[in-house]
C-alpha positions, 0 to 999 in steps of 0.5 A, spaced: 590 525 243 588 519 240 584 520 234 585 525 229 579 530 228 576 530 221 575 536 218 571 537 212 570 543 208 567 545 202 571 540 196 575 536 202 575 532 207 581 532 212 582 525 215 588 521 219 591 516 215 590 509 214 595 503 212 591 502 205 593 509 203 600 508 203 600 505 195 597 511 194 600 516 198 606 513 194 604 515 187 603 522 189 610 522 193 614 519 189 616 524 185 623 529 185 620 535 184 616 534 191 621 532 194 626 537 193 622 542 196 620 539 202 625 537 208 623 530 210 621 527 205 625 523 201 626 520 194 626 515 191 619 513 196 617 507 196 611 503 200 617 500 205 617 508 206 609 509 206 608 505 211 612 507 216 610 514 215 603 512 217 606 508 223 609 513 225 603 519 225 600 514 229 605 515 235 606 522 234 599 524 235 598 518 241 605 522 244 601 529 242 606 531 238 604 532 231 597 532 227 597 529 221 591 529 216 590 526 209 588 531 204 582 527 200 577 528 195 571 529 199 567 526 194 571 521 191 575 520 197 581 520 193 588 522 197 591 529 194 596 530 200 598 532 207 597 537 212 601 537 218 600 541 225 606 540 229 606 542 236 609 546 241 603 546 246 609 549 252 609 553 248 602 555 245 605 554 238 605 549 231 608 549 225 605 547 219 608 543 214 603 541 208 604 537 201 599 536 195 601 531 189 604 535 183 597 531 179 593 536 183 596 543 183 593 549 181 586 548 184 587 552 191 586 544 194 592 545 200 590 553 201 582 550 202 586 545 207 591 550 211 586 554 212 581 549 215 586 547 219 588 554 221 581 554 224 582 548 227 589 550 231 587 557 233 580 555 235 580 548 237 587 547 240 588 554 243 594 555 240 597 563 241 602 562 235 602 558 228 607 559 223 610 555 217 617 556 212 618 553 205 625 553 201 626 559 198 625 557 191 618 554 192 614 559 190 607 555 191 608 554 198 609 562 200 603 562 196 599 559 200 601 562 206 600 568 204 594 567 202 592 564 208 593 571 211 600 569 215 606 574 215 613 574 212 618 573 218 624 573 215 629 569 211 634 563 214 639 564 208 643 557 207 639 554 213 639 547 210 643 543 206 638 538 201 641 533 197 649 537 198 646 544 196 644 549 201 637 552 201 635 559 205 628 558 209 624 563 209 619 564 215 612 566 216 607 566 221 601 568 225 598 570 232 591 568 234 589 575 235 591 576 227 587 571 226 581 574 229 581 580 227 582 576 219 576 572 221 572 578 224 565 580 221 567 587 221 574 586 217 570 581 212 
C-alpha cells in the first residue's frame, strides 16, 4: 500500500499523517496521563518524537505492515488523535491501537473512528479477524471496544511492565462473521 485511504464519517475525516502535524500531534501526546495507558508512546514527547513517528508510519504502510490515520475534525481539520491497523495479513488478522487527546474525550471521536476503520478492515482489507487490548485500568479504551461490538477475550494479568510497574492486558476481538451478522438488516 502506498497511500493510506481517507475515510470520512459523519464528524470526522480519517487521514495519513503529514509532517505539518507533528506540532500538533505534540499538544495532544505529550500528556502523562495519555501515556500511561498506552504501551509505546513515551512521555515526555517532544517534536524530535513527532516527526519521526510519522516517518516512521510512511515506511510501515510502504512495508504493508501498519495503517495509521490521523484522527481529525472533519469540519475544522483539527487533528484529535490516531487510530492504528496493525496487519497480519498471513494470517487474516489486525490489531487495532487507537488514541484521542485528553481535550477531547468524552464525544464518542474514537468510538465513531474505530468503527469506520472496523468496516474498513472487514470490508475492504478482507481480514478474518481484528482484535484490540488495553491495560486493565483504562476503562475509556474497553469502553470503545465494547461498543464497537468486540468480545471479552481474556486478561493477560502482569503482562507488561510500564514505567517499572506491571500492567494486566486485557483482550477483546472480533470475527468477520461477527461483523456481518452485527451489521445485518435483519439484526438493526
Amino acid at each position: 500500500m502506498n497511500e493510506i485511504p481517507e475515510i470520512m464519517t459523519e464528524r470526522l475525516h480519517l487521514r495519513g499523517y503529514r509532517m505539518e502535524d507533528a506540532p500538533e500531534l505534540v499538544l495532544i501526546v505529550n500528556d502523562k496521563e495519555i501515556a500511561s495507558t498506552t504501551l509505546r508512546i513515551p512521555f515526555p514527547y517532544a517534536l524530535k518524537d513527532a516527526e519521526e513517528w510519522i516517518l516512521s508510519t510512511e515506511r510501515k504502510l510502504v512495508e504493508d505492515s501498519e495503517i495509521n490515520w490521523a484522527i481529525t475534525n472533519r469540519f475544522s481539520n483539527k487533528l484529535l488523535g490516531t487510530i492504528t491497523l496493525v496487519l497480519n495479513k498471513e494470517n487474516g488478522n489486525a490489531e487495532f491501537g487507537y488514541f484521542i487527546g485528553k481535550m477531547f474525550w468524552g464525544n464518542g471521536y474514537c468510538t465513531e473512528a474505530a468503527k469506520a476503520v472496523l468496516k474498513f478492515a472487514f470490508e475492504d482489507l478482507k481480514l478474518h479477524r481484528v482484535h484490540g487490548s488495553h491495560m486493565k485500568k483504562n476503562l475509556a479504551s474497553a469502553k470503545v471496544l465494547l461498543n464497537i461490538g468486540m468480545s471479552y477475550e481474556g486478561t493477560q494479568w502482569g503482562h507488561i511492565k510500564k514505567w517499572d510497574q506491571f500492567e494486566d492486558i486485557v483482550l477483546y476481538g472480533m470475527l468477520k462473521e461477527d461483523w456481518d451478522r452485527l451489521n445485518s438488516p435483519a439484526f438493526k
